[in-house]
N, C-alpha and C positions, 0 to 999 in steps of 0.2 A: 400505346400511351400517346397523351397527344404534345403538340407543339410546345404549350406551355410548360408544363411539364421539365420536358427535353431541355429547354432553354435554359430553366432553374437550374435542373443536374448539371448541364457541362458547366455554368458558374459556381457552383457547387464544390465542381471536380478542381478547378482554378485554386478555389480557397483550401481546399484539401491539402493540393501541391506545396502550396504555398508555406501553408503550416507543417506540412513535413520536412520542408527544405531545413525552415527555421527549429526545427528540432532538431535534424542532425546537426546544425551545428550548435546547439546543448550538448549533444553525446561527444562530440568533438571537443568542445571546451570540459568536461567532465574528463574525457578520456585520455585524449592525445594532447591536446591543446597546449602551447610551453605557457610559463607565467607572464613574460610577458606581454602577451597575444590578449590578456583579460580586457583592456579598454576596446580596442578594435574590435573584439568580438561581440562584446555589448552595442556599441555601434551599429554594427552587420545585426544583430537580433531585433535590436529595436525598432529599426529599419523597416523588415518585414514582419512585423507584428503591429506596424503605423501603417504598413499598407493593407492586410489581413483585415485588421478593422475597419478600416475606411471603406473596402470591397461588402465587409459583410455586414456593415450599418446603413450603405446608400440608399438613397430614396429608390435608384434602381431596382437595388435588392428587393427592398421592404415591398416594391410592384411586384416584380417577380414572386415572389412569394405567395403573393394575393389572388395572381391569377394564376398560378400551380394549385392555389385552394381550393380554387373556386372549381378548375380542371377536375381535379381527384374526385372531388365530391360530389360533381356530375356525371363522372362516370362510375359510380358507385364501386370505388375500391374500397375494400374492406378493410376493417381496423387494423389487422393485423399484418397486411401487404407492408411490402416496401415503402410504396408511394403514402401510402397512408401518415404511416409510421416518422417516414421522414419529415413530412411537412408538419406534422405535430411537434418535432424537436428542432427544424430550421423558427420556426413560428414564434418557439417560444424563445429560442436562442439570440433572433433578433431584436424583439421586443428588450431584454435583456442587454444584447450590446446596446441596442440605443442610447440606455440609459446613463453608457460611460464615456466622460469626454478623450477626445483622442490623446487629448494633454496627459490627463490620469494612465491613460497604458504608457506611454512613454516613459512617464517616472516612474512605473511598475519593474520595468524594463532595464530602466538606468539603475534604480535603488536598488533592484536583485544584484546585478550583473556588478555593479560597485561592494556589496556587501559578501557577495560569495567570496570570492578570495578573502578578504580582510576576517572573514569568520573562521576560513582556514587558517589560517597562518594563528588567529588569537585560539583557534583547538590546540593548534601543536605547540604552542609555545602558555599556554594557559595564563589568557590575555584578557579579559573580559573588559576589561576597560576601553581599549582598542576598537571593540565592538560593538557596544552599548550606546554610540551615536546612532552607528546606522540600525540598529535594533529600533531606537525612538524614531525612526524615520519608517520602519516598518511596521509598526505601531499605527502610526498617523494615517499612516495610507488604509490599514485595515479600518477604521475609522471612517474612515472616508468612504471607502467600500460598502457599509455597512448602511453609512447615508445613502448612498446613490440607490442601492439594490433597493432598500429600504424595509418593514418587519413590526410583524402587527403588535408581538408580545416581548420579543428578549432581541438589542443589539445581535447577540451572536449568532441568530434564527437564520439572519441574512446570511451568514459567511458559511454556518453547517450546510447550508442547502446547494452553495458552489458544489459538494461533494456527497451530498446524501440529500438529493431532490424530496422535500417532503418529510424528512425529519425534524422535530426541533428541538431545541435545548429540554424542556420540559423534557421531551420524552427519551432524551438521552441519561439522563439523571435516575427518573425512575430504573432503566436497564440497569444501572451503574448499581446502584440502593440494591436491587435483588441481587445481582452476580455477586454484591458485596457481602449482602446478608448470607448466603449459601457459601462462597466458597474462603472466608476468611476465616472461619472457625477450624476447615481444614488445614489451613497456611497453619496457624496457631497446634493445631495436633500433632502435626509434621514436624514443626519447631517445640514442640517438648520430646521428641525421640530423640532428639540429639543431632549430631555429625555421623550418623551411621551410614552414612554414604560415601565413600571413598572416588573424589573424582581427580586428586591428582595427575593421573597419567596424561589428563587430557591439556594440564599445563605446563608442557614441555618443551623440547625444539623438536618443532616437525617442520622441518624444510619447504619455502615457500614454490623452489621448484617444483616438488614431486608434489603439492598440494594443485599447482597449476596443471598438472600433468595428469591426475586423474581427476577434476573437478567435471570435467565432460563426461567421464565415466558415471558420475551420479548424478548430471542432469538429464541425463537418458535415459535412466534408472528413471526416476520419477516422470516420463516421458517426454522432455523437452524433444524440439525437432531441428538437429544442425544443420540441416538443410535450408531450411528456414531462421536461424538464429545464429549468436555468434555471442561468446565470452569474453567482459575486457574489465578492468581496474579500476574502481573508482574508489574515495577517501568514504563516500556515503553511496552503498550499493543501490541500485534503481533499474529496471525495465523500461525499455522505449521502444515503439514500434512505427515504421515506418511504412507498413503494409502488411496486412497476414501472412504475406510470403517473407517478413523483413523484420521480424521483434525480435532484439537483440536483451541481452541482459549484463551487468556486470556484478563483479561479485569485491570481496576483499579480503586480502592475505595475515595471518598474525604468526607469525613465525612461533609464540611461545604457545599458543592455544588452538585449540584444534579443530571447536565447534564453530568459529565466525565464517570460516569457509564454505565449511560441509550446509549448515542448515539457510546459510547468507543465502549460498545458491540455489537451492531449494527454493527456498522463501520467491526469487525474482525469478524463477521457472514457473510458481505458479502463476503471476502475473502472466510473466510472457506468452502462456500458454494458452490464456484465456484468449490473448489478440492473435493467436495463431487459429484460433477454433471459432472466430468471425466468421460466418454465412458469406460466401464469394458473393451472394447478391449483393451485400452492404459496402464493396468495397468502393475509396478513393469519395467516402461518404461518412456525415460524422459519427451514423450509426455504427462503424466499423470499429468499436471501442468498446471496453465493459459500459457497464451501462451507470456504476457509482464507484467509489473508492471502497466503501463498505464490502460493497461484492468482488470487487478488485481483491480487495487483502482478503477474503471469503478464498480466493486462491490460491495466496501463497501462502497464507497460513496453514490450508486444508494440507499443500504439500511437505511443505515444512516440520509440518507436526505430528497434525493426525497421519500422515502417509510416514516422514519421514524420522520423525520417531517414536515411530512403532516397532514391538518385536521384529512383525513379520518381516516388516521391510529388512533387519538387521540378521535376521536370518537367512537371508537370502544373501544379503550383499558385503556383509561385515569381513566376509573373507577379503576382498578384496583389497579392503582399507590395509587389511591385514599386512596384506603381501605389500605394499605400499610402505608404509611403516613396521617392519618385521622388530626392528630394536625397541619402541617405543611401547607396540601393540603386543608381542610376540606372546606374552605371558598372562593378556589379559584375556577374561572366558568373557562369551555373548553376554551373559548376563549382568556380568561386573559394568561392561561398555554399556548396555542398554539402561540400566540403574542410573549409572556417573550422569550419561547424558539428558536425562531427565528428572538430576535433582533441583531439588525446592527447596532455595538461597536466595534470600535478597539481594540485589546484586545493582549496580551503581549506573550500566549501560543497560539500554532501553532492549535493542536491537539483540542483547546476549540474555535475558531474561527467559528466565520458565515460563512454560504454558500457565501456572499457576498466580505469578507475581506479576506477568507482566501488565494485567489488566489495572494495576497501580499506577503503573509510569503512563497509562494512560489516562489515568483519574486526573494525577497529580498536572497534566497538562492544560486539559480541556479545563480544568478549573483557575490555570493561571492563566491562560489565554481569556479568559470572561474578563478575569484582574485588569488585565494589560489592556484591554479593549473598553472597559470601565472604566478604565484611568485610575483605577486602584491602587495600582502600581507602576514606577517608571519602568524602562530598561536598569538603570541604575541599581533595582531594590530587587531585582530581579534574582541574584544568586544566593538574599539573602533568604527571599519566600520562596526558592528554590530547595533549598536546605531545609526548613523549616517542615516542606510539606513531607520530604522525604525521610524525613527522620518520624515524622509522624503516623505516615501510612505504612513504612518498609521499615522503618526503626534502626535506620544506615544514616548518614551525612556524607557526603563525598568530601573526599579530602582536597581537591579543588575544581575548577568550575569544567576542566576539561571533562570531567568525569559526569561533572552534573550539567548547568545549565545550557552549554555550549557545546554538547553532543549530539544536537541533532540539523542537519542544514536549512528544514524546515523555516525559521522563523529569521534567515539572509530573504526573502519575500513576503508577500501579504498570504500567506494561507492559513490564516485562523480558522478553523474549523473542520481543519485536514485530521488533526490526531483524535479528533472520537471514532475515526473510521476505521482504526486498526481494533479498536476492541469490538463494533459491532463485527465485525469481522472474523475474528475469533466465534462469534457466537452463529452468526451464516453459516460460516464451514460447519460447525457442529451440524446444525440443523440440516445442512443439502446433506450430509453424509450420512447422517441417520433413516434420513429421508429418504434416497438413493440405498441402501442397505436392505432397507424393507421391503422396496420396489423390484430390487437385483438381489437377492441373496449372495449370487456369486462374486459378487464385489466382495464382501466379506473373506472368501474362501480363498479369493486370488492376493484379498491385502495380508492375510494371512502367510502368504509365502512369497510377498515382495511383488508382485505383479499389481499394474495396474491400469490394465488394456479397458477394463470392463467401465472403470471408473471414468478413465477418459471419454467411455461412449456416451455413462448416461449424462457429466457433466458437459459434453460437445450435446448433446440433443435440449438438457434441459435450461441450460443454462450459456454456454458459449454462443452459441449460433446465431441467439437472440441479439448479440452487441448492447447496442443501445437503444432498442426499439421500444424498451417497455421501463419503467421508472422501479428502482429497486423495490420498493415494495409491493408493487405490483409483480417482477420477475419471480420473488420469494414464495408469493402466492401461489403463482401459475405451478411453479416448480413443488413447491414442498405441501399446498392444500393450507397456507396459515400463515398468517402473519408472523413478526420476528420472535422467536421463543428461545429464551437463554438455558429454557430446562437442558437440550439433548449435550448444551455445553456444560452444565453442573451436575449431568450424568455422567457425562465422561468422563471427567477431569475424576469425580469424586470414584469411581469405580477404578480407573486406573492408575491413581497416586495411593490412595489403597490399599491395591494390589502390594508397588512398589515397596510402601513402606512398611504391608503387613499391620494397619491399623486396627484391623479386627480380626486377627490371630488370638 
């Protein structure tokens, strides 16, 4: 490779460093961090995320870059190289920072780092008032964002594409319309059977130690690698990695219920797992990442759900819980546990929803977030179109806002256009695993008795290793032969709630 090139990567490597640093100290304010360490900490973030930018928008740069292009492309490296690959995503990365004044990250920066605690503390004390300034100020900023990025058809085009390169609102909507038309009639069939589902046992006291105590046990099970990772506490679970040898995940504890632990961790294994199963080529490079959020949560949902409540998986490993909880479990049979945990309940938290409901709580988002972003609605009117939609699409109201609108940490920043990408998500995993199924039969034969060596292969070859070299719907392609298709998820869901409920006995 020649000189130019080289020059680019080791500035490259610089801004890599850099932005690692400034993430562990997120996992540090997230994990460890005392309360009041929050002002200094934001300080110390902002800091080097003023320097980060200024490194990766310089005129320097934007040279470097030019003649790495010009480099690559005279030495005819192919599309699908490293070198190729990268300069395709520095290329367009920078054209993009350009666009943002250094001023604007800095109150990204401030207004996160000021609004996170204050959104804690108005959760646990069900505060919304408390937090509805700095909500309008996160507002403004998305707004802002929205101008600079800029967007041919819909304000939110610009903010979806932060996180699903290449989608747009339109075509979000249309997905929504079908998954809606297909699997709400089931919702509705399920809910004329009645309460035939008994999942009491799962709302008891299960001791937050022994929950701590075997939560390793089940992120191995679904393959996480402690070698490589490590378990800790947050109020809002999350994945973060700091090198393929270094992605760490946290989970959280509910002393009276049983499933926010088991599938929480699940759920941020398959993230992690994805950044563990990076190409050693890509590393200390931005390629070394999923490549969208979409296909991100494509992971921990795949683990979460489709792997992790599944029979087989519980077949295999349900002893264990067992022996773990003997008083609570001792009397319950596999299938009583396997039922409970995959009933179909409206339910008020997003993160504790069924496969089936929860694609609502992400309707009812992406549509107030247009609101909010429209100016439709302040922060202020917020808990009340919060209610409103919730009662409308789930047919629930929270009984206050801890419940409802001030559940998720998400909108203490500007990320509008972060929550469509948990339900594309839902629908990716169906599709790679169908896909992957067809291609492996014995993935089938191994998820069937809780193993899932085979899986990790074909997703580490078809889909891991690639990072960020290829744009999701181009990776979906490569992988599954087809664009996004919500069919292999309105087959599943509808063949295996079904089953459960005995809809067509």
């Amino acid at each position: 490779m020649g000189n130019q090139y080289n020059t680019l990567l080791n500035k490259i490597h610089q801004l890599h460093d850099l932005e690692k640093a400034a993430q562990l100290l997120v996992w540090d304010r997230e994990v460890n961090m005392p309360p009041m360490g929050a002002a200094g900490r934001t300080q110390q973030i902002s800091t080097l995320q003023q320097m980060i930018h200024s490194m990766g928008t310089s005129d320097e740069m934007g040279a470097l870059i030019e003649q790495a292009a010009d480099e690559v492309q005279s030495e005819g490296h192919p599309y699908d190289s490293v070198e190729a690959s990268l300069i395709r995503f520095v290329t367009r990365g920078y054209a993009e920072g350009k666009k943002f004044p250094a001023e604007h990250i800095a109150r990204i920066t401030e207004v996160s780092g000021a609004a996170m605690p204050v959104w804690a503390k108005a959760r646990q004390e069900n505060d919304f008032p408390s937090f509805a300034p700095y909500l309008d100020q996160v507002i403004e900023l998305s707004q802002e964002q929205a101008e600079i990025l800029g967007y041919e058809d819909e304000k939110y085009d610009a903010l979806i594409n932060q996180y699903e390169r290449g989608v747009k609102t339109a075509d979000v909507r249309q997905v929504f319309d079908t998954v809606k038309a297909q699997t709400v009639p089931l919702i509705q069939e399920i809910q004329e059977k009645g309460d035939v589902i008994d999942d009491t046992f799962l709302h008891q006291e299960y001791s937050v130690a022994t929950q701590q105590k075997i939560a390793p046990y089940f992120a191995e099970a679904v393959g996480y690698d402690f070698q490589r990772g490590h378990i800790g506490t947050a109020t809002h679970p999350f994945a973060i990695n700091f090198s393929r040898d270094d992605a760490r995940i946290t989970t959280r504890w509910n002393k009276q219920f049983l499933n926010p632990f088991l599938f929480g961790t699940m759920h941020e294994c398959g993230h992690a797992m994805y950044e563990q199963g990076t190409g050693e080529d890509l590393a200390r490079t931005p390629l070394a990442r999923g490549t969208s959020m979409g296909v991100h949560e494509s992971q921990s949902r795949m683990f979460e759900n489709l792997v992790g409540r599944s029979y087989g998986f519980w077949q295999a490993h349900y002893h264990k819980l067992k022996e773990a909880f003997p008083s609570q479990l001792g009397d319950i049979s596999l299938d009583q546990f396997y039922k409970a945990i995959n009933k179909v309940q409206p339910s008020f938290i997003r993160v504790e929803a069924d496969e089936l409901t929860y694609n609502m709580h992400i309707i009812l988002r992406f549509e107030l977030e247009q609101e909010m972003l429209n100016g439709k609605i302040t922060a202020a009117q917020l808990p009340e179109a919060w209610n409103n939609k919730m009662e409308t699409m789930l047919g629930i109201v929270p009984e206050n806002d801890s419940n409802g609108c001030l559940q998720d940490i998400h909108w203490t920043r500007p990320s509008f256009g972060y929550f469509p990408t948990y339900a594309l998500g839902n629908l990716y995993a169906s599709q790679l695993l169908d896909t992957a199924t067809q291609q492996n039969p014995a993935i089938n034969d191994e998820l069937a008795n809780g193993q899932v060596t085979a899986l990790h292969q074909w997703l580490g070859e078809h889909i891991h290793k690639s990072g960020s070299k290829y744009d999701p719907a181009e990776l979906i392609s490569r992988a599954t032969g087809n664009t996004l298709d919500p069919q292999p998820f309105i087959q599943y869901t509808t063949k295996k709630f079904s089953a459960i409920y005995e809809l067509y006995s």
